[in-house]
C-alpha angles and dihedrals in degrees: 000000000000120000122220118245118252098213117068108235121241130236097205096139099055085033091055093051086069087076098027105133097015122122115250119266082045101135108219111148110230108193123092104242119108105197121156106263099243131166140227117199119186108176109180147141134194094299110024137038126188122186130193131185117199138154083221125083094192088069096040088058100042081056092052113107115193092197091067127050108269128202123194112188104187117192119192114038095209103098102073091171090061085041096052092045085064105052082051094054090055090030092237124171117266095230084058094064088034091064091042088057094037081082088173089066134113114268109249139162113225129192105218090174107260096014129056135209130203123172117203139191110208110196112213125174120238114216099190086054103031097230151100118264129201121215121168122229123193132193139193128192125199145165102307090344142098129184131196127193121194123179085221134007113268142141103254078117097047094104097051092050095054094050087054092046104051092044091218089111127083088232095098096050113069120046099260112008094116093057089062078053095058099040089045 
């Protein structure tokens, strides 16, 4: 008898045509989850925290406050326009947001002066099909800022969100605590 393999197999070569012949900084998502693009804001200080969850970017940004510490987490990695608008918003390089949507690429952590970018895989077990799965998860981390990509909404950030929420944690105290939360 055969046995199953434990590791699910990739399909970064179909998944890599799909930018095969566009110039570099195109934004074209590779993986094969199709998940909604939605947004979790968490804008806080020492002593208060807001959040706010939308499917609009424009709202997310409009709720943003630089003078506070302000987490995005985004999950579904579909909508590149959304996506795009809010590179724009924080000017970031277009290779930047390319990377974060290449989800069959190495993980790797990249200076880009005042931001910087680190790409994650984050290993889970699946019960129903016996195996490991792979999902990348990218970070930047800005001035006052930090955002999050998920291929698919999940709770591997739960944690971290209720540290933030019942203020009996250190992690919104200092500037970017919670960030080292989120990457831990």
């Amino acid at each position: 008898m055969k046995s199953k393999p434990i590791v699910k197999k990739s399909n970064s070569i179909r998944n890599y045509r799909k930018k095969s012949g566009l110039p570099p900084g195109t934004l074209v998502y590779t993986g094969n989850l199709s998940h909604e693009t939605s947004f979790d804001l968490f804008c806080f200080d020492a002593k208060t925290i807001e959040r706010t969850e939308s499917d609009k970017i424009e709202e997310i940004i409009k709720k943003t406050d630089k003078s506070r510490n302000n987490w995005i987490n985004i999950n579904g990695l579909t909508n590149t326009e959304l996506i795009s608008k809010l590179g724009d918003h924080h000017t970031l390089h277009p290779l930047m947001l390319e990377d974060v949507l290449n989800t069959e690429s190495v993980p790797k952590i990249e200076n880009y002066g005042d931001v910087l970018f680190i790409s994650l895989k984050m290993l889970k077990w699946n019960e129903e099909m016996n195996s490991i799965e792979a999902e990348q998860i990218s970070f930047i981390l800005g001035q006052n800022y930090l955002l999050s990509f998920q291929e698919i909404e999940g709770d591997v950030f739960q944690p971290v969100r209720e540290r933030l929420l019942n203020g009996l944690s250190k992690a919104r105290e200092k500037k970017h605590r919670f960030s080292c939360l989120c990457v831990d």
